[in-house]
C-alpha positions in Angstrom: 1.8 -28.9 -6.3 -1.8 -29.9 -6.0 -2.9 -27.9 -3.0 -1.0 -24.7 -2.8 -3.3 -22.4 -4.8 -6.5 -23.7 -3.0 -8.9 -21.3 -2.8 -9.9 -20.6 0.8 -12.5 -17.7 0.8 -15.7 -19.2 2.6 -17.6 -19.5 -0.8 -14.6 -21.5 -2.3 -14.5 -23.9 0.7 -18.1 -24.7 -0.4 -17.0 -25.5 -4.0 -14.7 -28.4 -2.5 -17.0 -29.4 0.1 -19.7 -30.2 -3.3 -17.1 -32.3 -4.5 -17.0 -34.6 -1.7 -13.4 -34.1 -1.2 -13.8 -33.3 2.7 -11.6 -35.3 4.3 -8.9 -34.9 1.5 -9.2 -31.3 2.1 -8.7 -31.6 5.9 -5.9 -34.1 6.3 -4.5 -33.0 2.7 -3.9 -29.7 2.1 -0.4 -29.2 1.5 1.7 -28.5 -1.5 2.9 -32.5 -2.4 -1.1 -34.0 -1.4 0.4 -36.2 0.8 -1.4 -36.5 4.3 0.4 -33.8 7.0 2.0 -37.3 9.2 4.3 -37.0 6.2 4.4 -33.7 5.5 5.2 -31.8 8.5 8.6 -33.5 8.7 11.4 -31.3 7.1 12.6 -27.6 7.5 12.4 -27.2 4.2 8.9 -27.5 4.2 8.1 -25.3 6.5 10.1 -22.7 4.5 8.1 -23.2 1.4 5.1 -23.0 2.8 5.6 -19.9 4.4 7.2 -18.9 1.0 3.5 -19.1 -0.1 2.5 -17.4 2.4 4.9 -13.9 1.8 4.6 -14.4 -2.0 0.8 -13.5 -1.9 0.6 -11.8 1.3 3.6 -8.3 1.0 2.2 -6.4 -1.4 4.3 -5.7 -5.0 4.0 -1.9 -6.2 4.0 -2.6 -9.6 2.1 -5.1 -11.7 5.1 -8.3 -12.2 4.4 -10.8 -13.8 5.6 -13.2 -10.7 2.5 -11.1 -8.3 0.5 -13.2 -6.9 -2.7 -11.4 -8.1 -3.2 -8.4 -9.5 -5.1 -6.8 -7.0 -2.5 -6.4 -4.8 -0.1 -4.2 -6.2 -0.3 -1.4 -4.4 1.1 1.8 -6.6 -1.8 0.7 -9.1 -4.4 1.4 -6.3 -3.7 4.9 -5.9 -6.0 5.0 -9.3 -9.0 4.8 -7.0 -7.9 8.2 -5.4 -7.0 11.9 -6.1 -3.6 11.2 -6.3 -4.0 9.2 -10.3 -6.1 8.3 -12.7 -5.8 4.6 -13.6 -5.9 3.5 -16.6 -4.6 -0.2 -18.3 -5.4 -3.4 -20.0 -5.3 -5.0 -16.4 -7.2 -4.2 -13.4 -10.6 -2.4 -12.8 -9.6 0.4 -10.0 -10.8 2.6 -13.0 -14.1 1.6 -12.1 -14.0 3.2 -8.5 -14.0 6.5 -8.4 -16.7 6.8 -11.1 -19.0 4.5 -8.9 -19.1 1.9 -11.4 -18.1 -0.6 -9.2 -20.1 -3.7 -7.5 -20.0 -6.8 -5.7 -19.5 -9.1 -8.8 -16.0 -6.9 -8.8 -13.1 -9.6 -10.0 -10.5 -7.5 -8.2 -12.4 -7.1 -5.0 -13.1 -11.1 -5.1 -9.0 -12.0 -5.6 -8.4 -9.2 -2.3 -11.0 -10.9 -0.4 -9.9 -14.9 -1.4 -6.4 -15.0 -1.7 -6.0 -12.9 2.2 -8.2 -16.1 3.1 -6.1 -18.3 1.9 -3.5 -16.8 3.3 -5.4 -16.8 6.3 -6.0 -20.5 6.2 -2.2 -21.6 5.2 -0.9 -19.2 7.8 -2.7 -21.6 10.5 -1.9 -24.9 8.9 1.5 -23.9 9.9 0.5 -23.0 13.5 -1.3 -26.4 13.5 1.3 -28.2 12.3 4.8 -27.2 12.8 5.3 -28.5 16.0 6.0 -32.4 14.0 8.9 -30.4 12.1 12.4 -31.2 12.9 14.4 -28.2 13.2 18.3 -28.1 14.3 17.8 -24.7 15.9 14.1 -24.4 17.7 14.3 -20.9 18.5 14.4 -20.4 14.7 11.9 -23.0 14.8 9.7 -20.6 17.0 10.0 -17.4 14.9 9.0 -19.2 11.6 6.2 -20.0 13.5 5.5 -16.4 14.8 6.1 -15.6 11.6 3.0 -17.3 10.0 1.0 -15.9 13.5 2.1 -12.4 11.7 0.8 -13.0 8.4 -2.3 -14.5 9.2 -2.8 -10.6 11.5 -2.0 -9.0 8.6 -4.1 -10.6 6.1 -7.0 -9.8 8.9 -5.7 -6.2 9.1 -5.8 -6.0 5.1 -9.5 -6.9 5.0 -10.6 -4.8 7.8 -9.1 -1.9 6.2 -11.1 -2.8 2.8 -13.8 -4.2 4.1 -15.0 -3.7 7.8 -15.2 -5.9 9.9 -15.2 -9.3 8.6 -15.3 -13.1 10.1 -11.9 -13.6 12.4 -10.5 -17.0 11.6 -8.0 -18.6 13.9 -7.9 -22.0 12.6 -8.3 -23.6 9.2 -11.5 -23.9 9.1 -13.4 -27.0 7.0 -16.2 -26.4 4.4 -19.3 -26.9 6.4 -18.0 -24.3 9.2 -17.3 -21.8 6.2 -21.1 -21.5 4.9 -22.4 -19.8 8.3 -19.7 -17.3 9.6 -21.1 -13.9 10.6 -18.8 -11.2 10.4 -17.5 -10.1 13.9 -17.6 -6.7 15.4 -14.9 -4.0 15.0 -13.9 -4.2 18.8 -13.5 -7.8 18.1 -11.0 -7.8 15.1 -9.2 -4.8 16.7 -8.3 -7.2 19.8 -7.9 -10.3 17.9 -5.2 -8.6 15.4 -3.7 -6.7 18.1 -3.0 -9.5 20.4 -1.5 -11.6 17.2 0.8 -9.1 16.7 1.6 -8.7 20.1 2.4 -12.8 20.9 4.4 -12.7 17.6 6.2 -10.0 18.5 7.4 -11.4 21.6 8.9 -14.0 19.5 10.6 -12.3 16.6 14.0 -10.7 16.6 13.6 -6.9 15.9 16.7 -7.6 12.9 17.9 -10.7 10.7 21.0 -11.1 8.2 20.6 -9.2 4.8 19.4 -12.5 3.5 16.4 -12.8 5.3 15.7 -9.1 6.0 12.4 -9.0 4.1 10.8 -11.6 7.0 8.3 -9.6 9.5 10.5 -8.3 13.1 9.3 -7.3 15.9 9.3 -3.7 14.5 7.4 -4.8 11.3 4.5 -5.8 14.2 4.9 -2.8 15.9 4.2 -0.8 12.8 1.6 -3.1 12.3 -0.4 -2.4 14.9 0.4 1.7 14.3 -1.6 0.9 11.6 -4.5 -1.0 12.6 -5.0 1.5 16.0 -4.8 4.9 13.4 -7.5 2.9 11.6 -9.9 3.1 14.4 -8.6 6.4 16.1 -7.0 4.6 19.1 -4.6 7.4 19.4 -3.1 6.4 22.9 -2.3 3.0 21.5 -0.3 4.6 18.1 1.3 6.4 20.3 2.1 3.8 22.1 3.4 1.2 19.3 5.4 4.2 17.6 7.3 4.8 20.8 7.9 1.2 20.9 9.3 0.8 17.4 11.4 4.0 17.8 12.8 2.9 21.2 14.1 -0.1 19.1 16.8 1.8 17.4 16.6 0.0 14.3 15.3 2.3 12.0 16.1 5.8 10.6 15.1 7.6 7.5 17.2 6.8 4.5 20.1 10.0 4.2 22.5 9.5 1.0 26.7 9.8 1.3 26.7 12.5 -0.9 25.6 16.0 -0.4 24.3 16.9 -4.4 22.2 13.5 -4.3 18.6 14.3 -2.8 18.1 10.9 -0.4 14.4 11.2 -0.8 15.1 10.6 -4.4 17.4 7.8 -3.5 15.5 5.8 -1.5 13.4 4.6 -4.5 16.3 3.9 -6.8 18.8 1.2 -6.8 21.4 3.3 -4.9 19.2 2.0 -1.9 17.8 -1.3 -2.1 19.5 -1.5 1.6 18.3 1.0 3.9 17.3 1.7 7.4 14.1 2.7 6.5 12.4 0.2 5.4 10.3 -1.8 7.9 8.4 -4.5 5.7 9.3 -4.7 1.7 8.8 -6.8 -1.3 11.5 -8.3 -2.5 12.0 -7.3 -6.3 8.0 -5.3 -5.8 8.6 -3.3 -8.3 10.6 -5.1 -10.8 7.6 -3.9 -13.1 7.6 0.0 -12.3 9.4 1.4 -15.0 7.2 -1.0 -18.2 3.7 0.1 -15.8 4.6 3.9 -15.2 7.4 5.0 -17.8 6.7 7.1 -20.9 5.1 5.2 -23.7 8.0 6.3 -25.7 10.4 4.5 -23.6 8.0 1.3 -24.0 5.8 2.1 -21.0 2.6 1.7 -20.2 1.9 4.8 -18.7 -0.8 2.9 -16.3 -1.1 5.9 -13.6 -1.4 9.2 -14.4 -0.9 11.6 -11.4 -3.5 14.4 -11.3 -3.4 17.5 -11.1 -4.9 17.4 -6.9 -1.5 15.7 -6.5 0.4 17.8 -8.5 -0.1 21.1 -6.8 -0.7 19.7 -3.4 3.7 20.7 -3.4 4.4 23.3 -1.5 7.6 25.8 -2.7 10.6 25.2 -1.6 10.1 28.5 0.5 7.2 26.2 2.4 4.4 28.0 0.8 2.0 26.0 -0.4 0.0 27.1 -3.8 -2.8 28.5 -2.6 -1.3 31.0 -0.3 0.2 32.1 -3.0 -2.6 33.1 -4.8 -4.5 32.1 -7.8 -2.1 34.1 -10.2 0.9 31.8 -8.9 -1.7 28.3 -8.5 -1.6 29.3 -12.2 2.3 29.5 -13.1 2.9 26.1 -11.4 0.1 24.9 -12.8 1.8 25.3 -16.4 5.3 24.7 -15.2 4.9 22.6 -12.2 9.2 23.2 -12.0 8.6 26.9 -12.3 11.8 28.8 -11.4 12.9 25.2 -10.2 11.2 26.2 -6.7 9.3 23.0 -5.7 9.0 20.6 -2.8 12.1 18.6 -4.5 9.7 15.7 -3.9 7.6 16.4 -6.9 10.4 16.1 -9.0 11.5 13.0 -7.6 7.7 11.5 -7.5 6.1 13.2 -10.9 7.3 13.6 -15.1 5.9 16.1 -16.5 5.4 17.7 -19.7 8.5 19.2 -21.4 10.9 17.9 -19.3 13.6 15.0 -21.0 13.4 11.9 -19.4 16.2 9.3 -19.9 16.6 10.4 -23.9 13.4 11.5 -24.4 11.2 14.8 -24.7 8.3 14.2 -22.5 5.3 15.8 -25.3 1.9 14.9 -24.4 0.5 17.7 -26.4 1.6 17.8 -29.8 -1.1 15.5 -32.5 0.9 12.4 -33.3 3.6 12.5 -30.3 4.3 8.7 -29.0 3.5 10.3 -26.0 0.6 11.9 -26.7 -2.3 12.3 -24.2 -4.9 10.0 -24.3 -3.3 7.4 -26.5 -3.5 3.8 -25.8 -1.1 3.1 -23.0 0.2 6.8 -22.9 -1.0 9.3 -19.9 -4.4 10.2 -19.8 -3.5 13.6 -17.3 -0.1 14.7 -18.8 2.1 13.6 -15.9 4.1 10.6 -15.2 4.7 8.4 -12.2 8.5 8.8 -11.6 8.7 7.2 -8.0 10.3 3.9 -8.6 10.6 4.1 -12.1 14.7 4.2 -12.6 16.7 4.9 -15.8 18.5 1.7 -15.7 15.1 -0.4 -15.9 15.0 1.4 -19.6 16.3 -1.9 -21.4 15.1 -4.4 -18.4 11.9 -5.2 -20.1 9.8 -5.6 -16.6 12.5 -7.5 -15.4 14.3 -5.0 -13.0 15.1 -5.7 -9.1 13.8 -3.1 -7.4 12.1 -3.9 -3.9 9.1 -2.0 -3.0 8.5 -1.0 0.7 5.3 -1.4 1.7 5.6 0.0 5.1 8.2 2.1 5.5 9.4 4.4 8.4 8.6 7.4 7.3 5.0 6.3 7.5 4.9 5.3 11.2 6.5 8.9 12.0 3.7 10.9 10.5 1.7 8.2 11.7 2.7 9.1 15.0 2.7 12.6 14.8 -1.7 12.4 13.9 -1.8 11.2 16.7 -0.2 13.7 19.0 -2.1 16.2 16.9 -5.5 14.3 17.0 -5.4 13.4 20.7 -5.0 17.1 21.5 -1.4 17.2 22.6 0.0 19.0 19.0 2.3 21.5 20.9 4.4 18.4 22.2 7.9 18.8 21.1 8.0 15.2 19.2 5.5 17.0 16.4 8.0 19.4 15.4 11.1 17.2 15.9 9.7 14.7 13.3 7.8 16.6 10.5 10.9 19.0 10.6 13.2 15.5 10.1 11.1 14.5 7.4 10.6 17.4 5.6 14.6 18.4 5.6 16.0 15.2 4.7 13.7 16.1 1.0 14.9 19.6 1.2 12.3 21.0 2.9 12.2 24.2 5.5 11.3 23.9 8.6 7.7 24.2 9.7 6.7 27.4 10.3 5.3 27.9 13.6 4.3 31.3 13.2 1.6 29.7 10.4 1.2 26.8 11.9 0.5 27.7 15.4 -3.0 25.5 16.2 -4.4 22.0 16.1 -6.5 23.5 13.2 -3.2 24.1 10.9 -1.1 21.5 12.7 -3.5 18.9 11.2 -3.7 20.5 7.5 0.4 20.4 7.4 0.6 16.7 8.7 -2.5 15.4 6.2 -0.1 17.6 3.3 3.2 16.1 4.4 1.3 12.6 4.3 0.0 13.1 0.7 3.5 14.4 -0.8 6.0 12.0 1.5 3.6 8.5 0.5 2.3 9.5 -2.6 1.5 6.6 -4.8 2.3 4.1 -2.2 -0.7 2.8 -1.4 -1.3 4.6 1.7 -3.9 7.4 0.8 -7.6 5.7 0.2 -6.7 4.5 4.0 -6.5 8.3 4.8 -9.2 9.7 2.5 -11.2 7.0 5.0 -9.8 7.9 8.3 -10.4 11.5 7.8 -13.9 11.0 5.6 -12.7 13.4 3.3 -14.1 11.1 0.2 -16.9 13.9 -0.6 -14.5 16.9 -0.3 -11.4 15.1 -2.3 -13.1 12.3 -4.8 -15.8 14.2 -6.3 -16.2 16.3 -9.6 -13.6 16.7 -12.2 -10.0 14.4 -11.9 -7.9 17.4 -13.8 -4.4 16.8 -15.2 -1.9 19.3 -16.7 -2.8 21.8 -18.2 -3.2 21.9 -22.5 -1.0 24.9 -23.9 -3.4 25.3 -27.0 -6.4 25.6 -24.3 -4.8 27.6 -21.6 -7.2 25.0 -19.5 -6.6 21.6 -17.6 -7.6 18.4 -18.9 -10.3 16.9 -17.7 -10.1 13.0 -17.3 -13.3 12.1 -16.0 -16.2 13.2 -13.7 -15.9 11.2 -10.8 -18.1 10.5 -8.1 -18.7 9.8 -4.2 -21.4 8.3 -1.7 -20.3 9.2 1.7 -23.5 6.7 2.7 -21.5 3.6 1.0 -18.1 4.5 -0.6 -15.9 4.4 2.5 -16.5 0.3 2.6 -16.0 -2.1 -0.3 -18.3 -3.9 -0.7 -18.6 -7.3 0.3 -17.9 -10.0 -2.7 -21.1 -11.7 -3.8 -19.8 -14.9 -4.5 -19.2 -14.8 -0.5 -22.4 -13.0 0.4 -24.4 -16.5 -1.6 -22.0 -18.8 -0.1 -22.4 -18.0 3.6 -25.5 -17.2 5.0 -24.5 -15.8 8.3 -22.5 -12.5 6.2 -24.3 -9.5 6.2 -23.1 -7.2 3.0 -21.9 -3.4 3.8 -24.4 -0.8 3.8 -26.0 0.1 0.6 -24.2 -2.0 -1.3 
């Protein structure tokens, strides 16, 4: 397997090129090093290729061992955010929101290189599997259409963290790779777009239970909800979200049995099959319980959720915290279950102190508890990740089976709903209908139109339903961009829960924010030396 792990970022191409290995990395890059006349020649290889491909490309929640690279695992990213504090002997997303990070950044590197290689092995398929035999061609086609799909999203990941960056359409050699400007935003926008447009013309909006994690036609769809939000194309989300609900394919997961809440559910084993996923990672979040449980139940404790996240619940009444007053932000503060009157997805999203977990007393504030704050692989804020973490990965040892949804539909409704709101048309009936579907199938009221009766509130409810419904998913530093709320949201004191001895929060750490540079990573700096043409993000 000589050639599968290549790197391919720009800077790495240069490494090979120094080792005068050009025309073996042209005519040879494939997993067996043979040259592609003899490669391209069985079905089979097509398959593991693109294997490659979904392996490092759909995100895992959870750190597994099997991941690709570490950087990609989503749930861990919600560190750099006010949804969690981050803390493990893994990863540096600590680093962020204290403004410690820079271009030498290991993590940043592995994003940018390994969505280049993905890149580049996504079009040595385009390029090449035309010589494949294949019994069926119109299976033949979708692989291929496939591989179009990946390659669009690797582009869309790196324009979400990055900015604009260099398109790439072919597999490019090692001289082309050190002088590659970056193209405009316009540029990527219509490049990604129109990938995920051709592919989707290609792929089947279903496939068999076996091969249901491969990329439909509604997986593009959502796609390109994504990449058009990004950029505040609201006629084009709204658009693509009619689209993918005019397919009829997806729903939001409902359990058979009235006592079992089915936004619990969905994250459980009691649905690894459901309609609502659009895009997942097959066994993602195998790892969730050993990076999120207690320390007392051998956990790592790697995310803490904050306090922001905490009370950002409304009551099961639909009143959030603060219209309650400061008296009441106080009493759920201390008992975030008080009077068991919460959003019932903080329960199913959040541990917190006190409450018995699996066979244990959750006690992060008693000296010498295993679970004691602040300890070494115990929470840092007092609370618990409890989304995807399920009792019966207690004796698993990292090795559970859970699948992690990295785009899910739930997403693409309140996806579609910002942009009703945003493009001025929040009274349309469709704003209602779907907040109202996605708030009652949690438990959740209806919204109250008495309250929320103007673009003004419309757009606070739908930014809160967002923060609660995807919390620790991996969605929200996209929205803390969008909305440029980084200043407001990721500055001053990360608070937990709050100490009974103290009557006061913890406080984690002091974080801090530069509107002027923190909404962009920044460029890595192994690719700013290797290719003169990039230019590195501003004030970097």
């Amino acid at each position: 397997m000589k050639r599968t792990n290549i790197h391919i970022a720009f800077a790495a191409l240069i490494t090979f090129a120094s080792f005068g290995c050009k025309k073996e990395f042209l005519e040879r890059d494939n997993p067996t090093a043979t040259t592609d006349d003899k490669w391209w020649r069985l079905e089979s290889d097509l398959h593991n290729y693109l294997e490659v491909i979904y392996n490092n490309q759909v995100s895992p929640g959870a750190l597994i061992t099997s991941s690709s690279y570490q950087a990609n695992c989503r749930m861990h990213m919600s560190g750099v955010t006010d949804e969690s504090v981050f803390r493990a002997n893994f990863g540096s997303w600590n680093s962020f929101p204290l403004g410690a990070v820079t271009a030498t950044d290991g993590y940043l590197s592995s994003l940018y290189q390994n969505n280049y290689k993905d890149i580049r092995n996504a079009s040595r398929i385009l390029e090449n599997y035309s010589r494949i035999y294949m019994e069926n061609p119109v299976v033949k086609e979708q692989r291929a259409a496939e591989a179009r799909a990946l390659r669009a999203r690797a582009h869309l990941t790196l324009f979400l963290m990055f900015g604009p960056i260099p398109i790439v359409d072919h597999s490019i050699s090692p001289a082309e790779s050190q002088a590659i400007p970056r193209n405009t935003q316009e540029e990527v926008v219509a490049f990604i777009a129109s990938e995920l447009d051709a592919a989707a013309e290609v792929l089947p909006p279903t496939y068999p239970t076996s091969d249901a994690y491969r990329i439909s036609k509604g997986a593009c769809y959502a796609m390109e909800i994504q990449l058009y939000l990004s950029v505040k194309n609201y006629p084009k989300v709204i658009e693509y979200a009619q689209k993918l609900i005019g397919l009829n394919v997806y729903d939001l997961h409902y359990s058979n049995s009235a006592s079992v809440n089915s936004y619990a559910q969905l994250f459980s084993y009691d649905a690894l099959e459901n309609k609502e996923r659009i895009l997942f990672r097959r066994t993602g979040n195998s790892g969730a319980f050993f990076r999120f449980g207690p320390k007392s139940l051998s956990g790592q404790a790697a995310n803490g959720p904050t306090a922001a996240m905490v009370n950002s619940y409304e009551t099961l009444q639909g009143k959030t915290l603060q219209e309650l007053g400061a008296d009441s932000l106080q009493h759920y503060w201390k008992d975030p279950f008080y009077r068991n009157n919460r959003d019932p997805r903080l329960t199913a999203s959040v541990l917190v102190p006190g409450q018995t977990f699996v066979n244990r007393l959750l006690d992060p504030f008693t000296a010498g508890s295993v679970d004691q704050i602040g300890a070494a692989q115990s929470t840092q804020t007092g609370f618990w990740v409890k989304k995807y973490v399920d009792p019966r990965d207690v004796s698993r040892n990292n090795s559970g089976t859970l699948n992690f949804m990295v785009i899910r539909y739930a997403e693409m409704l309140l996806s579609y709903v910002e942009a009703l709101v945003e493009s001025g048309d929040w009274q349309h009936p469709d704003v209602i209908i779907y907040l109202n579907k996605i708030r009652n199938r949690a438990g959740m009221p209806n919204v109250d139109v008495s309250v929320y009766n103007s673009q003004d509130k419309m757009r606070e409810l739908y930014r809160r339903e967002r923060k609660v419904e995807l919390a620790f998913e991996g969605t929200r530093v996209f929205d803390i961009r969008r909305w440029k709320i980084g200043e407001q949201v990721l500055t001053g004191p990360a608070e937990g829960a709050i100490n009974p001895s103290t009557g006061r929060p913890v406080v984690v750490e002091t974080r801090v924010f530069n509107p002027a540079r923190d909404y962009l990573w920044p460029i890595p700096l192994t690719e700013i030396n290797g290719n003169q043409a990039m230019k590195q993000n501003p004030n970097w």
